[in-house]
NUVEX-171699 format. One record per atom (N, C-alpha, C): x, y, z. Coordinates in steps of 0.1 Angstrom, whole numbers, plus 5000, padded with zeros to 4 digits. Example, Ala and Ser with C-alpha at 12.3 -4.5 7.8 and 13.67 -1.06 7.14 Angstrom:
2
513249435078/512349555078/513249675078/512849785071/513749895071/512950005079/
This chain:
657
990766192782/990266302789/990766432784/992166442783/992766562779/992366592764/992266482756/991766512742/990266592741/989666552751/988366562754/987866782757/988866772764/988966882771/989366992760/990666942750/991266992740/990367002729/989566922725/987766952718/987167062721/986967042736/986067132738/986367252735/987767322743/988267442744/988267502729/988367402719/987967472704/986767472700/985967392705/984567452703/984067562708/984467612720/984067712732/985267882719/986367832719/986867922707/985767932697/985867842691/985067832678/983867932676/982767902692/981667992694/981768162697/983168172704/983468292706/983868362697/984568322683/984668392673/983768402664/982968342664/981668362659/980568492665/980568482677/980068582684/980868742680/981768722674/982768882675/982268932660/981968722652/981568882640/980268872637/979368832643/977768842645/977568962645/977769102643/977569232642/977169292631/976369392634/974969432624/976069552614/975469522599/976169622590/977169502579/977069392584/978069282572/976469262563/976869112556/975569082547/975268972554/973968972558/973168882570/972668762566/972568702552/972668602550/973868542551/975068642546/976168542547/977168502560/976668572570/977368592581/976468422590/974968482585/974568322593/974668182582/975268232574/975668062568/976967992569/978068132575/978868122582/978468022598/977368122602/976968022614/976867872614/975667852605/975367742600/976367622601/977967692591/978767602591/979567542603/979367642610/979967642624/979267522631/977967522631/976667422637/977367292633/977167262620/977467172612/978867112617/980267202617/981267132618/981267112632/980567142643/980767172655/980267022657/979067002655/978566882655/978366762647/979466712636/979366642626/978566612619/977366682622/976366672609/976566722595/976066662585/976266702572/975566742569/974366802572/973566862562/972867002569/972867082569/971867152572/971267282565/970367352573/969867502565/969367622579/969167692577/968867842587/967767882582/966467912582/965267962578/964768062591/964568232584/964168292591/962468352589/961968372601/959968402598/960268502594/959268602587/959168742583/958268852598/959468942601/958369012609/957269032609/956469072615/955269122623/954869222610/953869192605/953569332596/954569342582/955169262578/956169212568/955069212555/955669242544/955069192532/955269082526/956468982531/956968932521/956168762527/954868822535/954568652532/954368602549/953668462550/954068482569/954868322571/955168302560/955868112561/957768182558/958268092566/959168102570/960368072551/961568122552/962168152542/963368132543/964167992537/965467942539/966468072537/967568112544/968468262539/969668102542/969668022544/971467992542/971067842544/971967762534/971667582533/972867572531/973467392533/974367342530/973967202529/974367172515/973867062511/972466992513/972167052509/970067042512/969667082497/969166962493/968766982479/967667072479/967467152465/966167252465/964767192469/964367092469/963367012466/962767022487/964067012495/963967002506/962967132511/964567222509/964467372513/963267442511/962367372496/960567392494/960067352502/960267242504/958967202518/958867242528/960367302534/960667332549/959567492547/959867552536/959267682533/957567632530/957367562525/955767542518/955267472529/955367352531/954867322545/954867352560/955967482557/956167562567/955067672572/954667712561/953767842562/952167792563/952067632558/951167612566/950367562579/952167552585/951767502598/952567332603/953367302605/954767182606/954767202620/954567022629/955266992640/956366962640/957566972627/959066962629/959167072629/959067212627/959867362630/959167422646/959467432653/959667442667/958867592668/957667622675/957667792680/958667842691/959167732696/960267782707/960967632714/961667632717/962667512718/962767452710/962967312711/963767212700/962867102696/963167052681/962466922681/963066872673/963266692679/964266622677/963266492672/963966432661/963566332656/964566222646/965066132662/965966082654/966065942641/964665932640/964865872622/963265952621/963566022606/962266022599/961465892593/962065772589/961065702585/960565662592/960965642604/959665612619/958665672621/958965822624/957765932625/957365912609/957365912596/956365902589/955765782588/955765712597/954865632600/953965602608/954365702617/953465732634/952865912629/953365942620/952966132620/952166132604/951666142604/951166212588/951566392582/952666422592/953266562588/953866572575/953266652566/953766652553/955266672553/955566752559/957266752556/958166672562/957466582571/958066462576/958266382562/957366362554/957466262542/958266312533/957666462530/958866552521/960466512522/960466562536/961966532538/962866402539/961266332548/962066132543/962266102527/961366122519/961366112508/962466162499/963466282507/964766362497/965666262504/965666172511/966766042516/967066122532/966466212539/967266232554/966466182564/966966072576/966366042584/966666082597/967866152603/968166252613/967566352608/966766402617/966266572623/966066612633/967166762633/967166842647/966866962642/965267032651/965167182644/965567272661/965567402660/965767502672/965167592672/964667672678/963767792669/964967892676/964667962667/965268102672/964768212674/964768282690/963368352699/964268422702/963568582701/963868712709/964268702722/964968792729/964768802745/963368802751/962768892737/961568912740/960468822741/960568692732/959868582734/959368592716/959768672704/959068682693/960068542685/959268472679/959868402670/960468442656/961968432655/962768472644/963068422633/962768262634/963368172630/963668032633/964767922626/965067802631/966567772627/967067672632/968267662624/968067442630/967867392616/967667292612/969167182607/969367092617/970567032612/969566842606/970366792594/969866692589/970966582585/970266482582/971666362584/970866222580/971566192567/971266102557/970965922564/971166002579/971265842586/970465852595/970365762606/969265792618/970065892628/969765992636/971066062647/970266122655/970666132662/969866212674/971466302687/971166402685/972666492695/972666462704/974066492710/974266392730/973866552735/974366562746/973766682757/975266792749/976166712745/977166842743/976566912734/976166872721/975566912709/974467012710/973766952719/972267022720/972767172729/973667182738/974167292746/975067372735/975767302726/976567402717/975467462702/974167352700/973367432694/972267532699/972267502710/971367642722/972067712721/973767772720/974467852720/974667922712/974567812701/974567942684/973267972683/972367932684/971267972685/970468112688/971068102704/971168192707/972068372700/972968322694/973668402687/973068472674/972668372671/971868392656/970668482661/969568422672/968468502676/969268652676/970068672688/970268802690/971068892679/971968832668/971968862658/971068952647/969868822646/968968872640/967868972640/967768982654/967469122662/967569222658/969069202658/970069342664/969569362649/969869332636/969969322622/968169432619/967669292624/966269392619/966069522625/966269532643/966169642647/966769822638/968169752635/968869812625/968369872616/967969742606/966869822593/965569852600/964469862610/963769902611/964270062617/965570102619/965570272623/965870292609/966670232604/967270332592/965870362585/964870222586/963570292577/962770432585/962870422597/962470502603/963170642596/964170652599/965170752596/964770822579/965070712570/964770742559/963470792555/962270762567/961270832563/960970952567/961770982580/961771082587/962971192575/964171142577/964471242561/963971242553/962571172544/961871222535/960771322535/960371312549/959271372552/960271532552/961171532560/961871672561/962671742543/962871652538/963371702524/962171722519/961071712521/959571752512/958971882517/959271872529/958572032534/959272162529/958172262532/958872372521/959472462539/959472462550/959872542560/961672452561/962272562563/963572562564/963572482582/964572362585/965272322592/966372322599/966572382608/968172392612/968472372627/968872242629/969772282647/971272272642/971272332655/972272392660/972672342674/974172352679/974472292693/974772442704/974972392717/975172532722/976372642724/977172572706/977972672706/977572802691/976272762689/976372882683/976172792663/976472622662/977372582656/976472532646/976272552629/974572452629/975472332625/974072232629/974672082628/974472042616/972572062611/971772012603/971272112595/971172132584/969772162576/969472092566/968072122564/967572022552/967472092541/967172062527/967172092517/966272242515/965272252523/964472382524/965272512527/966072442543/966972592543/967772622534/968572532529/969572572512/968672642500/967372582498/966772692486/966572782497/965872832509/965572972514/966673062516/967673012518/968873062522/969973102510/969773042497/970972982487/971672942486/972472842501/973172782497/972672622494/973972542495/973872402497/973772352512/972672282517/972372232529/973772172534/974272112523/976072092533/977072162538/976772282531/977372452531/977472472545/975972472547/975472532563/976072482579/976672352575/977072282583/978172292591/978472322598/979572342611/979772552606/978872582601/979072752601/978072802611/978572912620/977772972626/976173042620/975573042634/973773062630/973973202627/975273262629/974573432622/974773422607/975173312605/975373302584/974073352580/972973312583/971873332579/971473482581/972473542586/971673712588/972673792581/973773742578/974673842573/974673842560/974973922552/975273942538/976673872535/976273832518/977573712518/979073812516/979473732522/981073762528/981373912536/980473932542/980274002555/980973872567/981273902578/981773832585/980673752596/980373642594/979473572601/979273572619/978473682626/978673682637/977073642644/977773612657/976673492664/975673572663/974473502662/973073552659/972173612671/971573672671/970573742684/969973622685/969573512676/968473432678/968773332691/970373322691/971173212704/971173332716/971073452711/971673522729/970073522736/968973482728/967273482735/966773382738/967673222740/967373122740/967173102756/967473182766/967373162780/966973282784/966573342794/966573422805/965173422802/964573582808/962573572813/962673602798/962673682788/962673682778/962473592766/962973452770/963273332762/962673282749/963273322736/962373272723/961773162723/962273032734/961972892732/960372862734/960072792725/958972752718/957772862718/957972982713/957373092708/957473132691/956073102688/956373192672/957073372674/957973352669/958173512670/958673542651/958573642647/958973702633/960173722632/961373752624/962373782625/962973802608/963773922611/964473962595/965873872595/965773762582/967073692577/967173732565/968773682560/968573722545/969473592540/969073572524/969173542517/970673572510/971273442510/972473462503/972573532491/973073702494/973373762475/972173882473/970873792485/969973852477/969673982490/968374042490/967374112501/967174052513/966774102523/966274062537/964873952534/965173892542/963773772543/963173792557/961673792553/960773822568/960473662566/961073612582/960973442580/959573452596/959473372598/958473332607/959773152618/959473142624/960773102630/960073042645/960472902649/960272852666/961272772671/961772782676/962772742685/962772652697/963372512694/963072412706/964372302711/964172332721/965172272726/965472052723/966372012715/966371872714/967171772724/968171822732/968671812743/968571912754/968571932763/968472032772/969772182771/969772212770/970872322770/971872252760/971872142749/972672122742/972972192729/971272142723/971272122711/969672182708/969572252698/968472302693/967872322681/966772302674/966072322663/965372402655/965772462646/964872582645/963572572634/962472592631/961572562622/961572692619/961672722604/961872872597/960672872584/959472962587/959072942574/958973052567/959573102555/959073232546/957973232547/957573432555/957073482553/956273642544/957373662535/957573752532/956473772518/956073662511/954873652500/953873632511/953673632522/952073672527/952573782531/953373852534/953474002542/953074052525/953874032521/953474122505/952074112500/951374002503/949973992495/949174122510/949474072520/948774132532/948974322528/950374352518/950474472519/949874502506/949374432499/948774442484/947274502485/946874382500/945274412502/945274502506/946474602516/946074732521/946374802513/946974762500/946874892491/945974912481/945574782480/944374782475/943274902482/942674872490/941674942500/942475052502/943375102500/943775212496/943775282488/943575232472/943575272462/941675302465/941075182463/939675192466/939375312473/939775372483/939375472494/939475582486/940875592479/941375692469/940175722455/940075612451/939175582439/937575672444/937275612457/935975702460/935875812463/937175882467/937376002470/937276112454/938176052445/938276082434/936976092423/936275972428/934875982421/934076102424/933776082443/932976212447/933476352442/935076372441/935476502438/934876522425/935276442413/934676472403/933176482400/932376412407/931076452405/930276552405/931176612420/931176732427/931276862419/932676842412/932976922409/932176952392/931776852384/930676822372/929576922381/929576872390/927976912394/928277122395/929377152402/929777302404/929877372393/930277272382/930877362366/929777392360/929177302359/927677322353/926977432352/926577482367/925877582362/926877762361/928377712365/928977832365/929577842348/929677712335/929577712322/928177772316/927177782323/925777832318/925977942323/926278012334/925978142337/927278212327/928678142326/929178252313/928278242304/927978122300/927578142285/926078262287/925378252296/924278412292/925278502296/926878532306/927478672303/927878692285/928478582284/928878602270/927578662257/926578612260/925478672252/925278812257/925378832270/924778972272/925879092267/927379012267/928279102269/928479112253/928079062242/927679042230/926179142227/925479142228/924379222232/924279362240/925379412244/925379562252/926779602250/927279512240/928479612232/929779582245/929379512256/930479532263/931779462265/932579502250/934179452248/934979492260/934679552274/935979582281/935579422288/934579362291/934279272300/934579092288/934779132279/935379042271/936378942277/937579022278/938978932286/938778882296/938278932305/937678842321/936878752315/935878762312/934978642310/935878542303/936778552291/937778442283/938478402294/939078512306/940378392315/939478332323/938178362329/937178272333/936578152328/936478142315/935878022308/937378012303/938578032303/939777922300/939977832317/939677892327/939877872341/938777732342/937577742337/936577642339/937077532332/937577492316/937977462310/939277342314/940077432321/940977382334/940277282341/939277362351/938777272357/937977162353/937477182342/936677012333/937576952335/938976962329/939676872322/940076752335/940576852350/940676762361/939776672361/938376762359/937476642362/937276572358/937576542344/937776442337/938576342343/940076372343/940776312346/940376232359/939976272371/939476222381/938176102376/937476142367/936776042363/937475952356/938475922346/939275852345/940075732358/940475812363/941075762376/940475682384/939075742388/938475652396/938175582385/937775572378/936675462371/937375362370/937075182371/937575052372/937875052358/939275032353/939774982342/939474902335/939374762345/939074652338/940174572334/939874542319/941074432314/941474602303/942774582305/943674702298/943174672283/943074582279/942974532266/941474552259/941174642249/939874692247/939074642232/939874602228/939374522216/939674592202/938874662197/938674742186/938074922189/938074882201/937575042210/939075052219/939475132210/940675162214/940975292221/942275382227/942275512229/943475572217/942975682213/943775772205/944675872213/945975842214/946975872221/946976072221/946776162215/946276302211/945276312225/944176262215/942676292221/942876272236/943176132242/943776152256/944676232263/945476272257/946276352262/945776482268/945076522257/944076662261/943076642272/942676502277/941776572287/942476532299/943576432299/944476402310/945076472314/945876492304/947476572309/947476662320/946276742323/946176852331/946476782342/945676692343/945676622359/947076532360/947776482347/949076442353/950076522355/950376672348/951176722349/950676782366/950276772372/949476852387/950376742398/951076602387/951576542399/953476602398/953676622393/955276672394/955576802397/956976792404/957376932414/956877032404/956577142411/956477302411/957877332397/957477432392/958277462377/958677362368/958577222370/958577122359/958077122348/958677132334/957977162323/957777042316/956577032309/955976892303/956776952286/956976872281/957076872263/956176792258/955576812250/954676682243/954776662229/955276552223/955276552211/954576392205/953176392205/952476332198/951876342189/952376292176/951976252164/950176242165/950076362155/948176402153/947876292140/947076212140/946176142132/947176002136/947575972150/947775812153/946575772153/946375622153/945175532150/944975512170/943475462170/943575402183/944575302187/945075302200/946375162201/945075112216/945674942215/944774842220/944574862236/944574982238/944075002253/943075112261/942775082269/941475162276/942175282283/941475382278/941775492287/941875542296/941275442303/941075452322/942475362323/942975252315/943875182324/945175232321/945375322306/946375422306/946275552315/945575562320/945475682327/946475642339/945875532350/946275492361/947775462352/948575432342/949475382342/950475462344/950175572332/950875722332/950875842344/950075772353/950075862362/951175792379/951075662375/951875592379/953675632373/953775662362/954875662353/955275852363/954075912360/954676042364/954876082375/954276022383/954776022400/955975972406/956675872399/957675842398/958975892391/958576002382/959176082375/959176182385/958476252392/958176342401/959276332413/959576242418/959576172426/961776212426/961876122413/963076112408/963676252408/962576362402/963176502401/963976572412/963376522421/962976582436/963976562442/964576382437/965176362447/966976372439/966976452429/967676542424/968076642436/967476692442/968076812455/969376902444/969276942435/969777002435/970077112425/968877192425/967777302423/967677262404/967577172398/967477132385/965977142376/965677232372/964577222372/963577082365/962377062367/961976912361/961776922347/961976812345/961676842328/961476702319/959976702320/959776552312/959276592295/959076522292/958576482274/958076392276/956976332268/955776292263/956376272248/956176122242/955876142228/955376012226/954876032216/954175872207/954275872195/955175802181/955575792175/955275642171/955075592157/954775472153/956575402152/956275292153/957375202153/957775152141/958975172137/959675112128/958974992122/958674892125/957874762119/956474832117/956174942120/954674902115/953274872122/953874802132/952274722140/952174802153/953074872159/952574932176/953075102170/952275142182/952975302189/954075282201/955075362201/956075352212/955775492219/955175482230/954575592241/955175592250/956075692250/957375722260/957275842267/957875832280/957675972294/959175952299/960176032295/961576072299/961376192307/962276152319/962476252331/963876302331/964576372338/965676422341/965876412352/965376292363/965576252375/967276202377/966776102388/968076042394/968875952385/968175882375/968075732370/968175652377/968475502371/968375412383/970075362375/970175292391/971575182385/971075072378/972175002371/971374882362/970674742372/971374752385/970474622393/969474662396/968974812396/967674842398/966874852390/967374902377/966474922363/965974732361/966574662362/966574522360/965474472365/964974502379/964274462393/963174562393/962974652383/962674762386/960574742386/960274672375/959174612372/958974502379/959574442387/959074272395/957474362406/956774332408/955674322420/956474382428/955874462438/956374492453/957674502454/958774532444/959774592447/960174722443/960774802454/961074942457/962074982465/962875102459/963875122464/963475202478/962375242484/962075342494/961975282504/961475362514/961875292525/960275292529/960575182536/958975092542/958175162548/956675192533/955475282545/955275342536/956875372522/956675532516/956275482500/956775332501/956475272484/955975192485/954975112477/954775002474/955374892465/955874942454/956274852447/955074812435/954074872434/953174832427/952574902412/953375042411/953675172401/954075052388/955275072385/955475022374/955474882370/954974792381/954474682380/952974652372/952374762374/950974812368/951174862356/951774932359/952274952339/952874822334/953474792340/953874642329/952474592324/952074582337/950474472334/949374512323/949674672322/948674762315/949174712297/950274712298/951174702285/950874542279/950774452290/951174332287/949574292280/948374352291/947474292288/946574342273/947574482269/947174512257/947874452244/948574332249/949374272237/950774312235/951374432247/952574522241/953774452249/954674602253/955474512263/956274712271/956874682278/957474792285/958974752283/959374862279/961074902279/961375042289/962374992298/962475082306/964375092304/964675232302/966175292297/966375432311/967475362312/967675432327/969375452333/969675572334/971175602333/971175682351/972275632358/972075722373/972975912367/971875922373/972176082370/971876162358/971276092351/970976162337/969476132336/968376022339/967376002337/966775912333/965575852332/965175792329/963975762319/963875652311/962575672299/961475542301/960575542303/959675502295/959375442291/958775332283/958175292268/957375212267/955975262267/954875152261/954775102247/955175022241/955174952232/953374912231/952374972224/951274952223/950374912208/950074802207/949874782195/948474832192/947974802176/946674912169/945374812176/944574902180/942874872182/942774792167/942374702165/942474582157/940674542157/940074582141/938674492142/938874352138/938974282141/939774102135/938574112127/937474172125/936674122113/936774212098/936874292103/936874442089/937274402080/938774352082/939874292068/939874142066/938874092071/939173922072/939073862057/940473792055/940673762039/941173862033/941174002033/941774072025/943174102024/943674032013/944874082003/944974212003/946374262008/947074391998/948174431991/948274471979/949274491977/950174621977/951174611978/951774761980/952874781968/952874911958/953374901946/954075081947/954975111952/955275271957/956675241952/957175361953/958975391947/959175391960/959575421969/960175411982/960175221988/960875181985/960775001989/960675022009/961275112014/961575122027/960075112030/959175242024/958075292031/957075172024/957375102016/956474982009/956574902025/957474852032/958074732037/957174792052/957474912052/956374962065/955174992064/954374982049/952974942051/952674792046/953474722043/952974602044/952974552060/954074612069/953974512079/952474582089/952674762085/951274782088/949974762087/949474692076/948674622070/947974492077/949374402081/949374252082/948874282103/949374432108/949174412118/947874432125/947074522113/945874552111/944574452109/945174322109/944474252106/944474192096/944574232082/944074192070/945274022065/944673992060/945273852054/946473802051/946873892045/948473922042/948474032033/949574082031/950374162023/951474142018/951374232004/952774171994/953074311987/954674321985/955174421978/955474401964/954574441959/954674471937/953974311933/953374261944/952674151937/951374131940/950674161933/949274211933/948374101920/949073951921/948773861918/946973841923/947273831934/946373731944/945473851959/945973931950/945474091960/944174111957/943474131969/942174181965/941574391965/943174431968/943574601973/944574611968/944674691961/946574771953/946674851956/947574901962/948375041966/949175091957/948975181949/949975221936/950075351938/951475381933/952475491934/951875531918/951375581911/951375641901/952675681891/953675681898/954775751890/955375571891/954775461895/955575371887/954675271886/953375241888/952275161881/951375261869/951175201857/950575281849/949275251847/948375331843/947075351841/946475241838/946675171827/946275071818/946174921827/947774971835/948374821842/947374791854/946774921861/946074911869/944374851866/943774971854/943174901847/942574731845/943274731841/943674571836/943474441844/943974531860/944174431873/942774451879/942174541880/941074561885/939974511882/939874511862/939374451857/939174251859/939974191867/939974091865/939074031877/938874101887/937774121897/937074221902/935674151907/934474231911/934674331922/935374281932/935974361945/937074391945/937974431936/938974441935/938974591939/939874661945/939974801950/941574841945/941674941939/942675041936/942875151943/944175221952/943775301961/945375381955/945575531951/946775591945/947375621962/948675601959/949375671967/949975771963/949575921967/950276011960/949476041947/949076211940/948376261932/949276191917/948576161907/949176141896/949776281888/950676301877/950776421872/949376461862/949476601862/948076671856/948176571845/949476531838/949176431823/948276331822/948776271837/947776141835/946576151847/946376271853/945276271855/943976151849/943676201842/942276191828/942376051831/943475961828/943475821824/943375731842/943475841850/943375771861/941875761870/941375811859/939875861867/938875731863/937875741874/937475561868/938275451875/939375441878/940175321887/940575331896/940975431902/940775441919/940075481924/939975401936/938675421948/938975571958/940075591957/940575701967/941775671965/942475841971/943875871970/944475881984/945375841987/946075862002/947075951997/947476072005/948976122001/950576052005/951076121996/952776041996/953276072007/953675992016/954376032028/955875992032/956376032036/957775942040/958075892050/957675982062/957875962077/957175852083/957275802093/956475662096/954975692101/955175812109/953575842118/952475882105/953175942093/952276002087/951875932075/953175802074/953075662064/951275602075/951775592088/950675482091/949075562092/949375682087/947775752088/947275752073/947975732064/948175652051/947075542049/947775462061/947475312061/946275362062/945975402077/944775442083/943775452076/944175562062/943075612053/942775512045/943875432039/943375312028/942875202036/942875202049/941875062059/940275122058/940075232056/939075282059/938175292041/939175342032/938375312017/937975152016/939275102024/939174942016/937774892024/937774912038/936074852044/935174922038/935275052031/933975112027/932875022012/934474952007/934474931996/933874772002/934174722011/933674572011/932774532015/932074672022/930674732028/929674752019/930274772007/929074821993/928074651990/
């Protein structure tokens, strides 16, 4: 009896330490084959296995799946699984089933895994199911025995017990993995959205953010974590103090669950207009905030009203000019009969009035021009081969842009006469430069301190050859270098909200870019700022197509800047002193000779000869007959590329014949 008792009390141990490490987070096969052995040694059987069903909605199949054997050949553990899933009166939906010789039942049962398994040599079988609190089936735990056996009442109560253990085990296990999947989906779904995440507790403290708030914010979402909610409003390393957003979380006032707007900023960077709602996740604990940038729809929203502002401006500008075409008209006809009469009755005192009158009208065309420029829709900046001639515009603009800078500001102009057209529309340089001088205006002004204004104008051809560089230098403020940097982005401006857009030299970039060029802007605080359209040549892609030039001059500098002028012009290529494969020679006279030219021209039908520079009276005579036209010798770059200009214009005359 006492031995008896002394059994048990280790079995009753045995189960209890089993129960302490039945706990979810070890490796769940191996913890129940731990079980298993326990089953096994508890009850002297030798053989068994543990097979669990696949949940509800599972992929992996709906027949049950050995996770832990002992000594159960493979051959078994298939059947229990293959005859399993079709449907077996030895695996139990709930209680037990006991069968203590299989060769009997396969001879009273035709259940395939009755034979299966008599057939691997085992004639004891005891299965158990293993059932939820809830009543779902989990599983079985299957003990087997190479001889006939059937369990006494101790057995069967110590395998209802592990049983039990394993059910609620395996529960707890799945329940487990079914949050973390939850969880893991719920963090996927939150790492994918682009609105910033953040609770916080009711001290002010954030708990959480997700990956959104770290890019909206700059930092790292683990940064955020135990720092106060004013981080997000203060400038970095400003002192983090509690946010207005927690002191509006209660009273009649209360942010909670209201869209309301709100200025944050960006670590390093500008103020962020965020959009923002606030909810409580415990009651006065713990809260959430959903943050989404709004500051690219406030900007497009201020785009459209500047748009329809420009528009409103554009038709105002149009009617002025019309108006005013329409006023000139007949007060240009009524001088021109004073001018005849006052020509006709001898009357020279009435001369000078009528000239500052028709200089005064003259004046007023030019605005009107300009206004027609202004309003008229630009289009694409980029014009093809109808280009504008940087001179010619100037003269009927200028009037109207110099009208935008302070009172006594003096304009200088220094644009090179006979530049070629450069690749842009005159309406969309207009809006650019007038954009450029308003902002020069602007800068003067805000000088305060009586300086008078003073810009320059110039356009000069570029060192390489292929653009004009069209520059407007002020004697403003300048900018600092973080501004000159930022200075061209969209919708940024140093002024204050209402007074800038942000949209001035963003438009000149655009004007520049779409003509092929690019903008350089040079900017010093307190000395001034420049300019620079980089604008390349009105370009016919067909004029020169295929044509070779060669360039043969004493100056190798001024050679190297009309070949690259040449090549930007379109034409096929260019070469210096090799007039191999040239179908145009450019010769310097004082170092290609008559004969040599001769000779070269002779070897083709379209071959063109073009002098750079007059030959001397000597060799006059011997030069006549071989060139098509003479360009003059130039040195300087503007008056090298009007050069070019001239020999682009012999060479198509010549390819035109």
């Amino acid at each position: 009896m006492r031995a008896r008792l002394s059994n048990d009390q280790a079995v009753w141990n045995r189960l209890h330490e089993m129960s302490t490490r039945l706990v979810p987070g070890g490796n769940m096969a191996d913890l129940l084959g731990e079980l298993l052995a326990a089953a096994l040694s508890i009850t002297g059987v030798e053989c068994g296995c543990l097979y669990l069903v696949p949940a509800a909605g599972a992929s992996t199949g709906t027949g049950p799946v050995v996770v832990a054997q002992r000594r159960v050949a493979d051959r078994a553990t298939a059947a229990i699984e293959s005859f399993g899933a079709v449907g077996s009166a030895l695996l139990p939906m709930h209680g037990r089933v006991v069968v203590a010789d299989l060769e009997l039942g396969r001879q009273d049962s035709p259940d395939l895994l009755t034979v299966a398994l008599a057939d691997t040599g085992f004639r004891g079988f005891h299965a158990t199911a293993l059932v939820s609190r809830d009543g779902r089936l989990l599983g079985g735990l299957v003990l087997l025995s190479p001889r006939p056996h059937a369990p006494d009442d101790r057995d069967m109560r110590v395998i209802d017990l592990l049983a039990r253990q394993a059910a609620d085990f395996i529960d707890r296990c799945r329940a487990d993995d079914e949050a973390t999947s939850i969880r893991a989906g719920l963090r996927a779904i939150l790492d994918s959205i682009s609105e910033a995440i953040v609770t916080f507790d009711v001290r002010g403290k954030i708990r959480t953010a997700n990956p959104a708030a770290g890019r909206m914010f700059g930092f790292q979402p683990e940064d955020l974590v135990g720092q106060p909610l004013g981080i997000l409003t203060e400038d970095v390393g400003a002192p983090a103090q509690p946010n207005p957003i927690f002191a509006r979380l209660s009273g009649p006032e209360s942010i909670l669950g209201r869209r309301i707007e709100y200025s944050m900023r960006r670590k390093g960077h500008a103020p962020l207009l965020v959009e923002l709602v606030v909810t409580e996740m415990e009651r006065s604990r713990t809260f959430t905030c959903v943050i989404r940038d709004i500051t690219d729809r406030r900007t497009q929203e201020a785009k459209a009203r500047q748009s329809d502002r420009l528009a409103a401006l554009g038709t105002l500008a149009a009617g002025l000019g019309h108006d005013m075409n329409n006023m000139l008209l007949p007060v240009r006809a009524h001088l021109n009969a004073l001018n005849s009469l006052t020509a006709k009755l001898a009357g020279a005192a009435c001369t000078p009035h009528i000239q500052e009158i028709g200089q005064a009208v003259r004046y007023l065309q030019q605005l009107a021009d300009g206004l027609h420029y202004l309003a008229t829709d630009a289009g694409h900046a980029d014009v093809g081969t109808d280009g504008a001639r940087l001179l010619t515009w100037w003269e009927s603009t200028g009037s109207l842009l110099r009208r935008s800078l302070p009172p006594l500001s003096t304009v200088e102009v220094d644009i090179a006469s006979g530049l070629p057209a450069v690749r842009v529309s005159g309406h969309a340089l207009t809006q650019a430069m007038l954009n450029i001088f308003v902002n020069a205006g602007e800068a003067i002004l805000a000088r305060n301190d009586g300086t008078p204004g003073r810009i320059v104008v110039s356009a000069h051809v570029e060192r390489d050859g292929r653009a004009v560089a069209f520059s407007v230098s002020d004697n403003g403020t300048g900018m600092s270098e973080q501004v000159r940097r930022r200075a061209m982005d969209m919708f940024f401006t140093t002024k204050a909200r209402g007074l800038g857009t942000g949209l001035g030299l963003a438009l000149v970039n655009r004007v520049a870019q779409e003509s092929g060029g690019t903008v350089t802007l040079d900017s010093e605080e307190g000395v001034g700022t420049t300019v620079t359209l980089h604008l390349p040549f009105a370009v016919d892609p067909h004029a020169a197509s295929g044509v070779i030039v060669a360039v043969s001059i004493a100056d190798q500098r001024a050679a190297a800047f009309m070949r690259s002028a040449f090549e930007s012009r379109g034409f096929a290529g260019a070469t210096i002193d090799d007039a191999s494969h040239a179908h145009a020679w450019i010769v310097d006279p004082r170092v290609v000779a008559p004969k040599d030219a001769a000779a070269w021209k002779a070897r083709g039908r379209r071959r063109t000869v073009i002098l750079s520079g007059h030959p001397h009276k000597v060799q006059a005579a011997a030069w006549k007959g071989i060139a098509a036209g003479t360009i003059p010798a130039a040195t300087d770059f503007d008056s090298l590329l009007v050069c070019v200009d001239q020999a682009c214009s012999i060479i198509n005359r010549r390819a035109q014949k």
